[in-house]
C-alpha positions in Angstrom: 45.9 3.0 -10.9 45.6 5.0 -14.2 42.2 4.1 -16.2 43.1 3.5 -19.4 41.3 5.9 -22.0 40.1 4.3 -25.4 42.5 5.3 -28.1 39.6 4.9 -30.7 36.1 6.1 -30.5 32.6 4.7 -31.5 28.9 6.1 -31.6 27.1 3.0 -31.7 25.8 1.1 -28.8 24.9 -2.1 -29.3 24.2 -5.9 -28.3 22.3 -7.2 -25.5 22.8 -6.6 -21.5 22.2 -9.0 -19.1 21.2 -7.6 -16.4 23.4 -8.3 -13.4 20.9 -8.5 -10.5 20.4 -8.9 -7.1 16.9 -7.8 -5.8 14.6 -8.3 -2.9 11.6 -7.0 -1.5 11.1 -5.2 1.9 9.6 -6.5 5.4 6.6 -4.8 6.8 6.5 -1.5 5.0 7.9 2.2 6.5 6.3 4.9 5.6 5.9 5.5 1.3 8.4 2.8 1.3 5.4 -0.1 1.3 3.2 -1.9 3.9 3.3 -5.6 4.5 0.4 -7.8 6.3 0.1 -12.0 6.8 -2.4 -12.2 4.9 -2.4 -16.1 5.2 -4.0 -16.0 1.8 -3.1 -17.5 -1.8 -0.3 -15.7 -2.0 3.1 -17.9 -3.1 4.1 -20.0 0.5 1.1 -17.6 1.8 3.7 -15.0 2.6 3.3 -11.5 3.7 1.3 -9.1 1.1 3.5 -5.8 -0.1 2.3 -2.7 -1.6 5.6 -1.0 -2.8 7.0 2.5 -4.3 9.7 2.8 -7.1 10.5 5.7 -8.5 12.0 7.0 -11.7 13.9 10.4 -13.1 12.0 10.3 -16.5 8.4 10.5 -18.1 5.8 7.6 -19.1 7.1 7.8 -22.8 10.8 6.2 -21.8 12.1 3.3 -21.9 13.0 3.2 -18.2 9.3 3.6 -17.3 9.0 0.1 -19.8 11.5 -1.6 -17.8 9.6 -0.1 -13.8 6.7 -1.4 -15.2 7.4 -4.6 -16.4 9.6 -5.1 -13.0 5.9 -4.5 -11.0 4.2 -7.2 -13.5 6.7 -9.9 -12.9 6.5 -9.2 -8.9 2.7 -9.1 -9.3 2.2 -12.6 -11.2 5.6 -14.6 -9.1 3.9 -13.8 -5.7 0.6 -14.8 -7.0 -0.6 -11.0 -6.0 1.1 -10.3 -3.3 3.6 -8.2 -4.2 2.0 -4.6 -6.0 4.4 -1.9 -7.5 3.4 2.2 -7.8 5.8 3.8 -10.2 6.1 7.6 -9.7 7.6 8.9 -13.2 9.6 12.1 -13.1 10.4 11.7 -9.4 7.1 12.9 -8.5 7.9 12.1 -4.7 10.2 14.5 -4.3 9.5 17.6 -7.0 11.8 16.2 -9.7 14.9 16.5 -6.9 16.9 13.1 -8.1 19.2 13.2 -5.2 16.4 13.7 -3.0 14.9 10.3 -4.5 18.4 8.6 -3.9 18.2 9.7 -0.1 14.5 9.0 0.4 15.9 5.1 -0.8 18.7 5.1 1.3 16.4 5.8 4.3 13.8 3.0 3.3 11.2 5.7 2.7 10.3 4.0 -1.0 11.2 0.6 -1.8 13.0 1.4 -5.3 14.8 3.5 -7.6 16.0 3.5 -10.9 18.6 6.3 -10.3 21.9 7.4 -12.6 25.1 6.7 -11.2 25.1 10.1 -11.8 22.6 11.2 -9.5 24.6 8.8 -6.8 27.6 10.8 -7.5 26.1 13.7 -5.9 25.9 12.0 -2.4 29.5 10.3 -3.1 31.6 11.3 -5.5 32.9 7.5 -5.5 30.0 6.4 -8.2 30.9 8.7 -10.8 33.6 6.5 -11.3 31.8 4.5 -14.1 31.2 8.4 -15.5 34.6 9.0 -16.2 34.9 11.2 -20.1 35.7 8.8 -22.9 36.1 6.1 -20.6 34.5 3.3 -22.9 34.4 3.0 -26.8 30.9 1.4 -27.1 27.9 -0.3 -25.2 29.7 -4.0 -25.4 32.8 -2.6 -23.6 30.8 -0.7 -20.7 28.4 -3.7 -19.9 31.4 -6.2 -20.2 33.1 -4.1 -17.8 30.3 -4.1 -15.4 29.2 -7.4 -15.8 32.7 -8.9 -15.0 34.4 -6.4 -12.4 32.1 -3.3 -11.8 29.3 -5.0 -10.7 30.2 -6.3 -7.4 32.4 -3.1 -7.1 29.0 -1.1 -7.3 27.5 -3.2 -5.0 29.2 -2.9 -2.0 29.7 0.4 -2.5 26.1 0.7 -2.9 25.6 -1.3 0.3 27.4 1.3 2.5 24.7 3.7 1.6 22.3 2.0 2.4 21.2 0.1 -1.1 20.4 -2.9 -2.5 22.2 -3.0 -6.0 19.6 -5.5 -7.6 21.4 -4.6 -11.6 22.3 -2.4 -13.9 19.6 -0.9 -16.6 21.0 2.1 -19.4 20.3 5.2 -19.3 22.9 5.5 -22.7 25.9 7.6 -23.9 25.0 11.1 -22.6 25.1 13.8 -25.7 24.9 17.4 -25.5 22.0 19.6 -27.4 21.9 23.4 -27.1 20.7 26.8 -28.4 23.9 28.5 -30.2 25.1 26.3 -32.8 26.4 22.8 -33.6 28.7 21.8 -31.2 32.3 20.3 -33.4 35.0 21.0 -31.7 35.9 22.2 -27.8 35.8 26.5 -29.1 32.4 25.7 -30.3 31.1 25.4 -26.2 32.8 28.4 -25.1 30.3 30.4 -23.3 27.2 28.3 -23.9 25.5 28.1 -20.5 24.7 24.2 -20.0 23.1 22.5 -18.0 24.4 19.2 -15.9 24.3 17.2 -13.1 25.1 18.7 -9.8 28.5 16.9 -9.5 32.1 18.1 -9.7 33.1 16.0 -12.3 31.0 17.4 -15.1 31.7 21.0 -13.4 35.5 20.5 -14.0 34.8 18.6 -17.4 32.3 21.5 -18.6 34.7 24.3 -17.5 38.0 22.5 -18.9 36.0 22.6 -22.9 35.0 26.3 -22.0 31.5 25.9 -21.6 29.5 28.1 -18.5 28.0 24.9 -16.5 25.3 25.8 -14.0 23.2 22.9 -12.0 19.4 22.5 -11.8 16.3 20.1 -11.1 15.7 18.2 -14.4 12.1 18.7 -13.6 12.8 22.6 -14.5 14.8 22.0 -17.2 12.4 22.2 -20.4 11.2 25.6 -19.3 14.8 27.0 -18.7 15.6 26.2 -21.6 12.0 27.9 -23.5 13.0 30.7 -21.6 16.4 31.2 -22.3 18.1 30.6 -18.6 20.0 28.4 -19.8 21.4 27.5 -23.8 21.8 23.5 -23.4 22.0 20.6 -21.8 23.3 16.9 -22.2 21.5 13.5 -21.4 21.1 10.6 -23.5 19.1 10.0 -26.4 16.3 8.1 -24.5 16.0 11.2 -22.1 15.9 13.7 -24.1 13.4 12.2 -26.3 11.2 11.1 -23.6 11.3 14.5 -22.6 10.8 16.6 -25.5 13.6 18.4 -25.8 13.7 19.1 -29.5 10.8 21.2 -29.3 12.9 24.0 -27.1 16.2 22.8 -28.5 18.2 23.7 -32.0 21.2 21.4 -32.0 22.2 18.1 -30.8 25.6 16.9 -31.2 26.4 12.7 -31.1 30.0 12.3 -29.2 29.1 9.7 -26.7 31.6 10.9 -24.1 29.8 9.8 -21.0 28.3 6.2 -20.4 25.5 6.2 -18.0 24.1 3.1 -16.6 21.3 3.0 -14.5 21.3 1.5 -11.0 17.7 -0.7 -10.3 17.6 -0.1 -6.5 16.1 -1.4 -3.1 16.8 -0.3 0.1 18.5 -2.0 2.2 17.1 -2.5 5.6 13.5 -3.8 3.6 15.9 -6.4 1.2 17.3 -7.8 4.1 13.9 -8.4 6.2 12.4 -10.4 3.2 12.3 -14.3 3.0 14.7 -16.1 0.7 11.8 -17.3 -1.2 10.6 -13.3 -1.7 14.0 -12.4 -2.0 14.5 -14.7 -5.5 10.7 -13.7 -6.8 12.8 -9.7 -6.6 15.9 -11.1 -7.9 13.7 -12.8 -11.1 11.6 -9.6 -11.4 14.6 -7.2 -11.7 16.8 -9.6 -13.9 13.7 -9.1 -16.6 13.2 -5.5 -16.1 16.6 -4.8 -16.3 17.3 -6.9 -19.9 13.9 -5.1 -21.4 15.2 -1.8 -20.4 18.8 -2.2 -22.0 17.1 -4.0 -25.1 14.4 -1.3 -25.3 16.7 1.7 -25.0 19.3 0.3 -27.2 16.6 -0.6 -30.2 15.1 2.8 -29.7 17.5 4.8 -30.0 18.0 5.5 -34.1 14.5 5.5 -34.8 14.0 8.5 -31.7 17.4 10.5 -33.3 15.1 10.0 -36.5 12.2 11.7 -35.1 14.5 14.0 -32.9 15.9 14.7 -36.4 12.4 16.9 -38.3 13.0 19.4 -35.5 16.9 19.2 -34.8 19.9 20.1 -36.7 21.9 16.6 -35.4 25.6 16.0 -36.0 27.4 12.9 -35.1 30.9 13.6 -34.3 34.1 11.8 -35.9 36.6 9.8 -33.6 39.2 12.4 -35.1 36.6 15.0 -33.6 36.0 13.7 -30.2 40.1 12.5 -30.2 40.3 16.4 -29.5 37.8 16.6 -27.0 39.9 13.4 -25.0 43.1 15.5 -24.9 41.4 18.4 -23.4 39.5 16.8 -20.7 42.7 13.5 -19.6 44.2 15.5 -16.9 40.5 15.2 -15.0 41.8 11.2 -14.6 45.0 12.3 -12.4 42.5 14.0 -10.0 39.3 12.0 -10.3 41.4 8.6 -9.5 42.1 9.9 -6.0 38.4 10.7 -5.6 37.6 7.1 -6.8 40.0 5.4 -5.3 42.5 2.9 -6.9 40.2 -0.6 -6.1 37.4 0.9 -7.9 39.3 2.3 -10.5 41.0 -0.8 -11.4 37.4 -2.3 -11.2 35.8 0.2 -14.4 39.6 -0.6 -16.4 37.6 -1.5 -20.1 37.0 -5.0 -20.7 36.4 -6.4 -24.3 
């Protein structure tokens, strides 16, 4: 099954994304993932009390810490108190080690996650399918996608590892900033040591446009780059706000040529033990979290290139422009579709 790539290209994400959810809430707690105790108290149908831990890759400033936090309200005031969230910002559970995070979910050690597919990617390749290079034209096409066919896709695939899929949230179109100069065309990245996730795909796309990618921690990345270990990286606009890149980088060039949606996580094994009744107060809490988040990060986003702007040289790039970029990197789909496999391929084919 060959995914089709968008003929046409477009910078602008936009309209709203309803969060495709399934949630639920763990049974008596294991280890940081939570504790639970009858209580026999006012809690809702005087069910067991939780005291949770969710985790996420960025800062207190993003809009993914807006969308943990508003996730812990709604569990807080459905289950009349019995249900308590701790959000750890910048993976503080594990050193800033994403994948790390990812495993400590799989094996019930926290409750929750809001994790890239990315980050997934780097314990099987299989969810970096939805990260395929100019895969998507816009926001509408990516979320219609997932919403109709990738969704359930995700999900049992996320269920093999060990993970409730409970929706999708946005991390954005991923963009690339560096240290050298404005990056136009595929010469301009030749040599430029980047930084990217620690999967192959961006390896092989990085290495096809002639850049020198290397793999790191996010939670080191501000002070490789001050320092001059490394000349750029690429995340999305949210991100690299949130984290202050602009005051240690130069350039930032606009080419949307990765979509990254996040994946609002439970573990399995604590999903399954809950009630039905706690299982729908989860399912409510993440549908919310998960529509504020997209909402958030999609409103956000022109007035943060604004402010990224008084310290950034910022170029958005032309279809005609990222058209070249597209030819370079297409014969990555002839060996990525037999890493993905042709049912989940089929499942991330665009969808207007």
């Amino acid at each position: 099954m060959q995914i089709r790539q968008p003929a046409r290209f477009r910078s602008r994400a936009v309209a709203a994304f309803a969060a495709a959810g399934a949630l639920a809430l763990s049974a008596c707690g294991q280890g940081s993932g939570g504790s639970g105790s009858s209580d026999g108290g006012d809690g809702t149908a005087g069910g067991k009390a939780y005291d949770w831990d969710m985790t996420i890759t960025t800062g207190k400033t993003s809009t993914w810490y807006e969308g943990a936090e508003l996730f812990g309200q709604v569990l807080e005031e459905k289950s009349g108190g019995r249900m308590t969230l701790n959000i750890f910002p910048s993976e503080q559970l594990t050193s800033g080690d994403q994948v790390a995070g990812v495993e400590m979910l799989m094996e019930g050690d926290k409750a929750f996650s809001y994790n890239s597919t990315i980050v997934y990617a780097g314990i099987d390749p299989k969810f970096g399918a939805v990260n395929a290079p100019f895969l998507y034209e816009d926001a509408d096409e990516a979320t219609a996608t997932l919403e109709a066919t990738g969704f359930d896709a995700y999900k049992e695939l996320a269920a093999g590892h060990g993970v409730e899929l409970l929706g999708f949230g946005e991390s954005g179109f991923r963009q690339i900033t560096n240290n050298a100069r404005p990056i136009l065309e595929p010469a301009d990245l030749k040599g430029i040591k980047l930084r990217i996730p620690g999967i192959g795909l961006f390896t092989d796309i990085f290495q096809t446009l002639g850049a020198n990618p290397t793999t790191m921690n996010f939670a080191e990345v501000f002070t490789a780059l001050q320092q001059g270990t490394i000349d750029g990286q690429e995340n999305p606009i949210d991100v690299i706000y949130s984290a202050s890149l602009n005051e240690v980088q130069d350039y930032l060039s606009v080419w949307n040529y990765v979509y990254d949606p996040l994946i609002l996580g439970m573990n399995k094994d604590l999903f399954d033990a809950l009630t039905s009744e706690d299982q729908q107060i989860v399912l409510d809490a993440a549908a919310e979290a998960n529509e504020l988040q997209i909402s958030s990060n999609r409103e956000k986003q022109e007035s943060q290139l604004e402010e990224l702007r008084a310290d950034m040289e910022i170029v958005e790039l032309t279809p005609e422009q990222v058209a070249v970029f597209q030819e370079e990197v297409d014969p990555l789909y002839g060996k990525y579709q037999e890493v993905w496999g042709a049912d989940l391929a089929k499942a991330l084919q665009p969808q207007k």
